[in-house]
N, C-alpha and C positions, 0 to 999 in steps of 0.2 A: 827484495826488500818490500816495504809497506809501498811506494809507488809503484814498482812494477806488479804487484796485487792489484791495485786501483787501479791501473791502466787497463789491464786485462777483464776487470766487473764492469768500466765502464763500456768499454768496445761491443763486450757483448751487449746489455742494457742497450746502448746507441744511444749513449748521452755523457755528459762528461762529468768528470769527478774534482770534486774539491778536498783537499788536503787540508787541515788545520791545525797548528803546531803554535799555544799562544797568541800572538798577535802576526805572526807567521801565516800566508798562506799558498796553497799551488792549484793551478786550475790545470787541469790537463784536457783538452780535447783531440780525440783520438785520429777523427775523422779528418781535422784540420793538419794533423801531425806535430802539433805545435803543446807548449804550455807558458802557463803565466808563473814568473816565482813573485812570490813577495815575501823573502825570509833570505834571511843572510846564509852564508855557506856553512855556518855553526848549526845553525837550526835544520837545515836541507842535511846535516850528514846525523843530526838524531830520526829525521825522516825517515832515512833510507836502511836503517836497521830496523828489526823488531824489540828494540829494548829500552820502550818506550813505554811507561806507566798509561793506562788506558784512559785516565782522566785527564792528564794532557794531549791527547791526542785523538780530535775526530776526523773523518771522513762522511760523505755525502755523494749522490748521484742524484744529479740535473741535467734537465733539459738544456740546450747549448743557449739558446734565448735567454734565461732564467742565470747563465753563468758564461756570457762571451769571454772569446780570448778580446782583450781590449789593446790592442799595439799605443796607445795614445791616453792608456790610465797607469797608473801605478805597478814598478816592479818590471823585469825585465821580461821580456819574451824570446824562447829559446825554440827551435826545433827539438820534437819530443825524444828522437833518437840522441844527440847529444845529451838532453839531461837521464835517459833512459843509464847510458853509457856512465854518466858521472855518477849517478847514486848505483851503480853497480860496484863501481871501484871505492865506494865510500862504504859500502855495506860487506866490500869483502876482504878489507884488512887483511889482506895476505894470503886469503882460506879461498879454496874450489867451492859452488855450489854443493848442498849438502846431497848426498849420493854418488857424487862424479867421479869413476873410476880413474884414479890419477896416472895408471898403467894400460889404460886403453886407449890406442893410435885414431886420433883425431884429424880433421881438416875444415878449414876454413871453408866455405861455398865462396866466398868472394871476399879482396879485400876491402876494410873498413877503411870510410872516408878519414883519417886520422887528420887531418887539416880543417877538421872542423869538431876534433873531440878532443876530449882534456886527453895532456900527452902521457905514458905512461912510456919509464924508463926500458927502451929495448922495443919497444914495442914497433917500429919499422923491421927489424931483423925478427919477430915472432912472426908478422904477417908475411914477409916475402918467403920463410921456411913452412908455416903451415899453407900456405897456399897452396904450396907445389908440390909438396910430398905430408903424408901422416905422420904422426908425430904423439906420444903422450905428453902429459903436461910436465909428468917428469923427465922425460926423454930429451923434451926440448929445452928444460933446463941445462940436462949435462952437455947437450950438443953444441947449444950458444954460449954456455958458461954463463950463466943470469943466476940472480937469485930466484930461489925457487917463491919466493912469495912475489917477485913479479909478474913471472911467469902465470901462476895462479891470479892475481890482479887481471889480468890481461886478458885472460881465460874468461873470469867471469863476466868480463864486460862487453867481449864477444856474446859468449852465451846470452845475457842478456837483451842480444839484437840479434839472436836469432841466428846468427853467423856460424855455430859450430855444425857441423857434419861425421857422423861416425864415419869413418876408413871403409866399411863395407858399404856405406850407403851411398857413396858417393857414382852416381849413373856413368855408364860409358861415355855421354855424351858430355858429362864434365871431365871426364876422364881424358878424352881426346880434348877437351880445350885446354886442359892445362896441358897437354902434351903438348901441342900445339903453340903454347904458349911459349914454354920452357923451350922451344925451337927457333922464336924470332927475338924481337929487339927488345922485347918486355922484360924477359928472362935475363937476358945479358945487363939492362938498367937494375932487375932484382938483385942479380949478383954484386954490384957496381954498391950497391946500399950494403948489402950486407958485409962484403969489403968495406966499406965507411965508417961501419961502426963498430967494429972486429977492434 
């Protein structure tokens, strides 16, 4: 979506970006890992698509000075991975990022802190099954019994934090920790969850 565009011009530039939507606005500084909102959840979920008339809608890159995060002005302050996470699942109504082979076995590199991201249905039994073994987005549909637009929700707001790993990419030495993993107490509390919500 149009924040995650602006997160990634600002990082590079090394300076941070302003959002503008109306009277709406979002400051994102990359470095800090944080952003400011000041727009209601209506207004952050036209952000977070591209279907959005060009005259309502600016963006900018500033110096951090010129646009602090302000914890003690207006609007709330969030860690950028949480709102990263939320305008992913607002922008993906259902749909995989556009090219995403929905038949090619995926895996997590680690799981996502979900105790601090907006919750999404099923999504404990997604992360403890794509952790530990690959998985497509369809696959793990049929396997959890989810709806496939969950599934897909859940997918993109991984990807969008950078959490997805193709099945061949994933290194021996992640390889041996998930084994390793899927051997001690970890694994048996993952199964414990996924029994929970079965």
């Amino acid at each position: 979506g149009r924040l995650l565009e602006a997160e990634k011009k600002a990082r590079k530039q090394n300076k941070n970006a302003v959002l503008r939507l109306g009277s709406g606005r979002i400051t994102i500084d990359p470095e800090q890992g944080l952003a400011q909102v000041r727009m209601g959840d209506y207004q952050l979920r036209e952000v977070s698509s591209f279907m959005l008339e060009k005259e309502s809608y600016k963006q900018e890159f500033v110096s951090r000075k010129a646009a602090p995060i302000d914890v003690k002005g207006k609007g709330r302050v969030v860690t950028l991975r949480s709102l990263v996470w939320k305008t992913a699942l607002y922008a993906a109504r259902g749909k995989v990022p556009a090219g995403t082979n929905m038949d090619e076995p995926v895996q997590l590199s680690r799981w996502p802190n979900l105790t601090r991201l907006l919750l999404i249905p099923g999504a404990v039994r997604m992360s403890a099954l794509w952790t530990i073994q690959a998985a497509s987005v369809n696959g793990l549909a049929q396997q959890l019994k989810l709806p496939l637009q969950d599934v897909a929700n859940f997918y993109s707001a991984v990807h969008a934090l950078d959490l997805v790993t193709a099945a061949k990419d994933v290194t021996p030495a992640a390889k041996q920790k998930k084994q390793e993993t899927a051997k001690g107490g970890i694994f048996r509390r993952i199964l414990k969850r996924l029994k929970a919500f079965t």
